[in-house]
N, C-alpha and C positions, 0 to 999 in steps of 0.2 A: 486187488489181491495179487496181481502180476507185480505191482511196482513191492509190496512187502517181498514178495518172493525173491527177489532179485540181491537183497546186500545175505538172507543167507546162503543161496545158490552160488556166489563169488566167494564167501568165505568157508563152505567145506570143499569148491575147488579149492582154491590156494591152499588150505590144511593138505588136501588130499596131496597135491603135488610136492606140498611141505615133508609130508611125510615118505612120497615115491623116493626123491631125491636124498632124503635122507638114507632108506635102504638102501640105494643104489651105492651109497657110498660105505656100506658096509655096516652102518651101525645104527640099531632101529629107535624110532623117538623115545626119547628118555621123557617123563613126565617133570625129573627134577633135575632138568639142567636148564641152568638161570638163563642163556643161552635162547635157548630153546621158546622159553617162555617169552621172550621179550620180541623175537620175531612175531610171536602169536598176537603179542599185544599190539604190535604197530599195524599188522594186519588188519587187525579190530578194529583199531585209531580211524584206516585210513578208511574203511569200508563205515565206518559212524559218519565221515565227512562226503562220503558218494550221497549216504543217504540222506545229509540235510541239503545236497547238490538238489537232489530227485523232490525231496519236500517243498523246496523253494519253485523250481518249476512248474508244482504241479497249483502252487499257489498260485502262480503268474498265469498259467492256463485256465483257473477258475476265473479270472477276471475278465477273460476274454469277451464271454457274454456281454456283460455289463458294457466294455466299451464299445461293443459294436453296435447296440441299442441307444449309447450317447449319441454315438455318428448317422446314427439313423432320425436318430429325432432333431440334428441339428441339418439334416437334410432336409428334410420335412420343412421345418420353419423356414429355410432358404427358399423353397420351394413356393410357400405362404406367401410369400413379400408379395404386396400389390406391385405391378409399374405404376399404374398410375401415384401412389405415394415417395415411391423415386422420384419419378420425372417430378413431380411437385419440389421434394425437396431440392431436388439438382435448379429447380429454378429461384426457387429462396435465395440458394447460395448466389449464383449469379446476383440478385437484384441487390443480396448486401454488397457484392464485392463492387459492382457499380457504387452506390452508394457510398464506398468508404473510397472511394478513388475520387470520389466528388469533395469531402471534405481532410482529406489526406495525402501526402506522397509517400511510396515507396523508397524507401532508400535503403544503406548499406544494416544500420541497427534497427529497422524496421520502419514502420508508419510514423512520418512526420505530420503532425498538425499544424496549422499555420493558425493559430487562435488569437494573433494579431488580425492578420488579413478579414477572417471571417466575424470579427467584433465590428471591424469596421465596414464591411460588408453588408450584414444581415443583422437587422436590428431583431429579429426572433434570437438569433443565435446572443445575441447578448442580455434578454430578456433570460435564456436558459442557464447562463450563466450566473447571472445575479442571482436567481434560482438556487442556483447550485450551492455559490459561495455567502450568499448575504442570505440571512434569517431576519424574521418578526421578533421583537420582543414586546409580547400584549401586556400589559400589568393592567390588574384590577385594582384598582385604589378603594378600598370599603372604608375609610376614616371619614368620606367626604367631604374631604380638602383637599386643595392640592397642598403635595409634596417634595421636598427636594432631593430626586435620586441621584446618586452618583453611578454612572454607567462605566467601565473601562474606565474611570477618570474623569468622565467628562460628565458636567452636572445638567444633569434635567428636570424642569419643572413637570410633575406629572399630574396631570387634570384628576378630578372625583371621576368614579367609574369605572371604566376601560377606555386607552389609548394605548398607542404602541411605539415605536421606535426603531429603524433596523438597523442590525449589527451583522458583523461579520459571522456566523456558524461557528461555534467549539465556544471554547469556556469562555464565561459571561464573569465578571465580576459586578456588585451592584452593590451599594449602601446607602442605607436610611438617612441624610443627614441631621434629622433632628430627633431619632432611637437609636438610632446603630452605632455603636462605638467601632466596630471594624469591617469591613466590606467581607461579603458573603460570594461563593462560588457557585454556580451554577451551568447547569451543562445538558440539562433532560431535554433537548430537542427533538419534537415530535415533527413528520411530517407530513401535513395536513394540506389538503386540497393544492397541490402542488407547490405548498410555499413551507419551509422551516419553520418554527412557532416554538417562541419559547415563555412558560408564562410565569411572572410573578406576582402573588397575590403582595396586596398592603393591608396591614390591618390595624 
């Protein structure tokens, strides 16, 4: 109620002293002097813009609650943290950072591998490797015969059944040579019990 009160309490002072000032000088307000009326209007102008001043803070003070009830509840949860879930994590990190010191260096554009060194190394590490890069290709031959597949180019005899073949991982080319007039694309590598597996049926 005070804050309404306040832009008209400023604007019939200012009329008021509008108008002292005016007698003082001899001549009492005219209602129709243009004059007149335009100082009244900027008064008005300027006391509309206190009051969206006074509107806007009183917005920014309603919020106040609210943020202080954020900062309370992220106190709260700060407050929650186990140590013992710190101290645990703080030692994960140590045993990775161990860890990548053992199979990495530091340097200026960050961690260098030596994936030469450790190929010849550590025969796990190149097991992982092959892993990584070389896929299974299973085919089920249901014609029971064998067949003449062409793989990447390279022709293989392939048994009645299931047998497989590995290849390098990404796109597979393969053709029937005695159906298939053009060699077919292939790419659905699944990975299965730690190995890449890709499969083509014959039928």
């Amino acid at each position: 109620m005070f804050r309404r009160f306040i832009p008209a309490a400023v604007l019939t002072l200012c009329l008021a002293n509008f108008a002292s000032a005016q007698g003082e000088q001899g001549d009492p307000p005219d209602p129709n002097n243009d004059a007149q009326t335009t100082d009244v209007q900027e008064l008005q102008r300027q006391i509309g813009i206190l009051q969206g001043r006074i509107d806007d803070l009183e917005a920014k003070v309603a919020t106040l609650p609210a943020m202080a009830n954020q900062v309370n509840d992220i106190a709260n949860q700060l407050q929650g943290l186990d140590m013992d879930v710190i101290t645990a994590m703080a030692t994960q990190l140590q045993e990775l950072s161990v860890a990548m010191s053992q199979i990495a260096t530091q340097g200026t554009d960050g961690y260098d591998i030596d994936l030469l060194g450790k190929m010849n190394s550590s025969s796990t590490f190149r097991e992982q490797m092959r892993r990584a890069t070389q896929g299974r290709i299973l085919f089920r031959n249901y014609t029971g015969v064998p067949q003449l597949v062409y793989v990447n180019g390279t022709a293989w005899n392939v048994t009645a059944g299931e047998s497989y073949i590995d290849a390098a991982v990404g796109n597979v080319t393969a053709q029937m040579a005695y159906f298939e007039l053009a060699p077919k694309t292939y790419d659905h590598w699944k990975f299965e019990n730690g190995q890449y597996v890709l499969s083509i049926d014959i039928r």
